[in-house]
N, CA, C and O of each residue as an XYZ file, in Angstrom:
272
protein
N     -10.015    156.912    -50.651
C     -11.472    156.926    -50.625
C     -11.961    155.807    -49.713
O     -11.655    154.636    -49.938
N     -12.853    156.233    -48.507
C     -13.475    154.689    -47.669
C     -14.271    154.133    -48.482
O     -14.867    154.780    -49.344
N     -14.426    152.580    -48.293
C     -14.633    151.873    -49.331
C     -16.069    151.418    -48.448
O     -16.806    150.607    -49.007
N     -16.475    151.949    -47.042
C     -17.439    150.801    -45.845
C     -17.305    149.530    -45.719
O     -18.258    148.800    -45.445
N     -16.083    149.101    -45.907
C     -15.686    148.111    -45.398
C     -15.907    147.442    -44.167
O     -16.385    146.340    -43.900
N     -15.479    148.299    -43.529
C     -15.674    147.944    -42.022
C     -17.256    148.120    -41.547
O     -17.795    147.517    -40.619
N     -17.760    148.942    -42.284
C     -18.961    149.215    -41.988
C     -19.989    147.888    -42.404
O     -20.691    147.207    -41.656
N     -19.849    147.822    -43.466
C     -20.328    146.480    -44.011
C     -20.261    145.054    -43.068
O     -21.207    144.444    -42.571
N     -19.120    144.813    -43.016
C     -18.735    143.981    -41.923
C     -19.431    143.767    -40.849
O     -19.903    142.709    -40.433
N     -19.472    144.733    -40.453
C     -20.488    145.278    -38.713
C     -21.404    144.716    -38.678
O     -21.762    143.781    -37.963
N     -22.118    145.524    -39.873
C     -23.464    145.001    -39.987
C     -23.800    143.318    -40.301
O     -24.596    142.761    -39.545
N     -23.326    142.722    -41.160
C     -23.334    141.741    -41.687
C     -22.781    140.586    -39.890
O     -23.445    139.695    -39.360
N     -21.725    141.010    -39.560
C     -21.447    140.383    -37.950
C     -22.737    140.443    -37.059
O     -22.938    139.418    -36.407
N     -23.644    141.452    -36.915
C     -24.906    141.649    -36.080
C     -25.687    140.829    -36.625
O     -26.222    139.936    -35.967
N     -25.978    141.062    -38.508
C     -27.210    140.172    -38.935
C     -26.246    138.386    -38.569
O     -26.956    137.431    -38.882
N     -25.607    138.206    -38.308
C     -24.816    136.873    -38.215
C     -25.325    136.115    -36.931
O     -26.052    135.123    -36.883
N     -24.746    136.851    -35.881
C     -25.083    136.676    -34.672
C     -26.957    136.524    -34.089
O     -27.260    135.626    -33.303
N     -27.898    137.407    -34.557
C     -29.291    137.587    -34.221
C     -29.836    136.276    -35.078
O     -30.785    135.585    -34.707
N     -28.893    136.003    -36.570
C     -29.442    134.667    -36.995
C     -29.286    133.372    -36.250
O     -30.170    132.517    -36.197
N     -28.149    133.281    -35.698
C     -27.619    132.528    -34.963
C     -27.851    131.988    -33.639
O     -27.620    130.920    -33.072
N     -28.714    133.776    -33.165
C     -29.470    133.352    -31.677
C     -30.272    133.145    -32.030
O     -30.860    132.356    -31.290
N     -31.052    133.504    -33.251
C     -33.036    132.635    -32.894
C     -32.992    131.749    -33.420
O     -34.108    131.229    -33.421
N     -31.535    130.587    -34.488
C     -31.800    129.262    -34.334
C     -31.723    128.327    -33.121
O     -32.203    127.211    -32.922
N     -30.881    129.231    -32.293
C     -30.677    128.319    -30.868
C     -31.937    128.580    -30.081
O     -32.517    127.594    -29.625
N     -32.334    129.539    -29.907
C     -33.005    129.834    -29.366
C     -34.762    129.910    -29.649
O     -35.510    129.631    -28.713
N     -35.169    130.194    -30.618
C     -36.286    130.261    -31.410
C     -36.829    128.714    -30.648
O     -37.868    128.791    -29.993
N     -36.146    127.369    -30.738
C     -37.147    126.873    -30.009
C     -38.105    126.535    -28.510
O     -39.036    125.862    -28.067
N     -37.041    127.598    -28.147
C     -37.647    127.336    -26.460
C     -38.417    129.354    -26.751
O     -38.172    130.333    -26.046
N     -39.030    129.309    -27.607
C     -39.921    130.351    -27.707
C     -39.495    131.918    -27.515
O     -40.309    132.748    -27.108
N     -37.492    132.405    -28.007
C     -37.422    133.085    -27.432
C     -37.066    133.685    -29.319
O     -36.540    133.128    -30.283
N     -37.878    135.486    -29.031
C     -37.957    136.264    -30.604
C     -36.398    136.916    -30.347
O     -35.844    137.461    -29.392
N     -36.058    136.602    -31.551
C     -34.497    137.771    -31.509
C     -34.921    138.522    -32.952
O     -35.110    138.105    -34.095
N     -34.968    139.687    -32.388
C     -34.893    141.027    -33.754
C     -34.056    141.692    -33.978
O     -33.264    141.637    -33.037
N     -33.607    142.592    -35.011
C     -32.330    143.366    -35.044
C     -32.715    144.518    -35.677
O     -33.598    144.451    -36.532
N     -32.129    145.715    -35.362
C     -32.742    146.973    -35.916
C     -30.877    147.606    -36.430
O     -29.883    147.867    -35.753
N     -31.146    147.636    -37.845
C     -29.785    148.231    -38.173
C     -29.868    149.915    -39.376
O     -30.644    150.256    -40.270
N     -28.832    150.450    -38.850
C     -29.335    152.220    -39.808
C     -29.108    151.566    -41.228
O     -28.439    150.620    -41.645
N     -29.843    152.364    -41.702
C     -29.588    152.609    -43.395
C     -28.876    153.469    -43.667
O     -27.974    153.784    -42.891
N     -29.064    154.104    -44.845
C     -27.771    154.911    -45.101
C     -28.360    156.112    -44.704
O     -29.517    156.530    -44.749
N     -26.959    156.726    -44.174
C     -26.890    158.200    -43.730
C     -25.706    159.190    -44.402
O     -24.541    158.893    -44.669
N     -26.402    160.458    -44.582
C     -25.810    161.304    -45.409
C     -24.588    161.294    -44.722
O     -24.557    161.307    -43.491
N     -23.395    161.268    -45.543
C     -22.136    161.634    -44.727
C     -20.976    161.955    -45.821
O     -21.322    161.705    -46.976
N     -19.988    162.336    -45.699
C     -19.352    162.966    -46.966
C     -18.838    161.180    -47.657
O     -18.937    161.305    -48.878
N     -18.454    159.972    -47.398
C     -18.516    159.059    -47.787
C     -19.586    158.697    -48.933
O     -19.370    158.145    -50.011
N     -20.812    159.165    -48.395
C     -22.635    158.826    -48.943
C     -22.376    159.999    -50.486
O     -22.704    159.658    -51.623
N     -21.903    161.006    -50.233
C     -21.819    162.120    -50.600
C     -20.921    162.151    -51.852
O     -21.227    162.948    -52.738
N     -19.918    161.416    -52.000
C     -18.865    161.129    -52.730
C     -19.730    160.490    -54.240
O     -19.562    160.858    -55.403
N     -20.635    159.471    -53.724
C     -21.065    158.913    -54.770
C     -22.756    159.082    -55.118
O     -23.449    158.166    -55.560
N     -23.159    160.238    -54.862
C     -24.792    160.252    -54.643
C     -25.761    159.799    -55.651
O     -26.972    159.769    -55.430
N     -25.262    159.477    -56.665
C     -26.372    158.299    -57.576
C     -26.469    157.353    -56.958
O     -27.607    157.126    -56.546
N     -25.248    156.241    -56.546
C     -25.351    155.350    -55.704
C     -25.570    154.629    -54.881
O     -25.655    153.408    -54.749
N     -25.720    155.991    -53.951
C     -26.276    156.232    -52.910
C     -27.781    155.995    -52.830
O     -28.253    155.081    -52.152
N     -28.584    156.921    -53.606
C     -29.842    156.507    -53.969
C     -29.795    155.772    -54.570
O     -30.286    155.004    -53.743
N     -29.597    155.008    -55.597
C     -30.046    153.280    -56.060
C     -30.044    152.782    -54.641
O     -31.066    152.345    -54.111
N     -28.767    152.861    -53.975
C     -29.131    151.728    -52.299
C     -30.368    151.937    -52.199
O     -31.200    151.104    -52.558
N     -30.739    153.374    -51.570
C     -31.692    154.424    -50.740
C     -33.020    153.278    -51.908
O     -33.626    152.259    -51.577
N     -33.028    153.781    -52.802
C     -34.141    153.065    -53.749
C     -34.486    151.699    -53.729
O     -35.643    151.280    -53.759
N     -33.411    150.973    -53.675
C     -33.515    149.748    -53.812
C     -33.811    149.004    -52.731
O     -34.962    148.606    -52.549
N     -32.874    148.746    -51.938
C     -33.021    148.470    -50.128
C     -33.646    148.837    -48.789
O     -33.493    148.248    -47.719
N     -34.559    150.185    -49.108
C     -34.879    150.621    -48.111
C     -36.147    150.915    -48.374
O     -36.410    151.555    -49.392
N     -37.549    150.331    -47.147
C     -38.816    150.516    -47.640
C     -39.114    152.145    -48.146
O     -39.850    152.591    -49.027
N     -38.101    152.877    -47.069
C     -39.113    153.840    -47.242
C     -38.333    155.077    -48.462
O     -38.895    156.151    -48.673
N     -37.261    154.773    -49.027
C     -36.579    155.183    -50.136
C     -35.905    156.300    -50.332
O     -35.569    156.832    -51.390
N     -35.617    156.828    -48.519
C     -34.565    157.818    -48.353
C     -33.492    158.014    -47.716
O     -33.443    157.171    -46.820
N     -32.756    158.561    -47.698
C     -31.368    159.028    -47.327
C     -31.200    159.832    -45.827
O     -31.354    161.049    -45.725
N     -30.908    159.071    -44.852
C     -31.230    159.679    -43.643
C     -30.397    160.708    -43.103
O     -29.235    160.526    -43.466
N     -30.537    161.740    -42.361
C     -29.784    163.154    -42.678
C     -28.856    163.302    -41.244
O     -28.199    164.258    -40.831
N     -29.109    161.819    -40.613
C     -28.747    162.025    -38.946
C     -29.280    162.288    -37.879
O     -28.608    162.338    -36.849
């Protein structure tokens, strides 16, 4: 069973890095933003779909499950 391990990771490496550039950077006036997916239906998502929605519910403004 994939566990998103790696997936997790990814993400968490991007939010790492964009934190990292707007402390260096943030003071000579420069914005760093990051745009990362939420969850998307996939037979992984699919495996556990209560779960899935608590994430979808919990973490995400707009409280759905994206279809791709």
């Amino acid at each position: 069973m994939a566990t998103g391990f790696g997936f997790k990771r990814a993400k968490h490496t991007i939010r790492g890095l964009n934190r990292s550039a707007a402390i260096e950077f943030g003071s000579r006036g420069v914005r760093v933003n990051e745009l990362q997916p939420g969850v998307i239906d996939t037979e992984m998502t699919q495996a556990n779909p209560e779960g899935t929605q608590r994430v979808a519910d919990t973490g995400i403004p707009m409280r759905r499950v994206d279809t791709g």
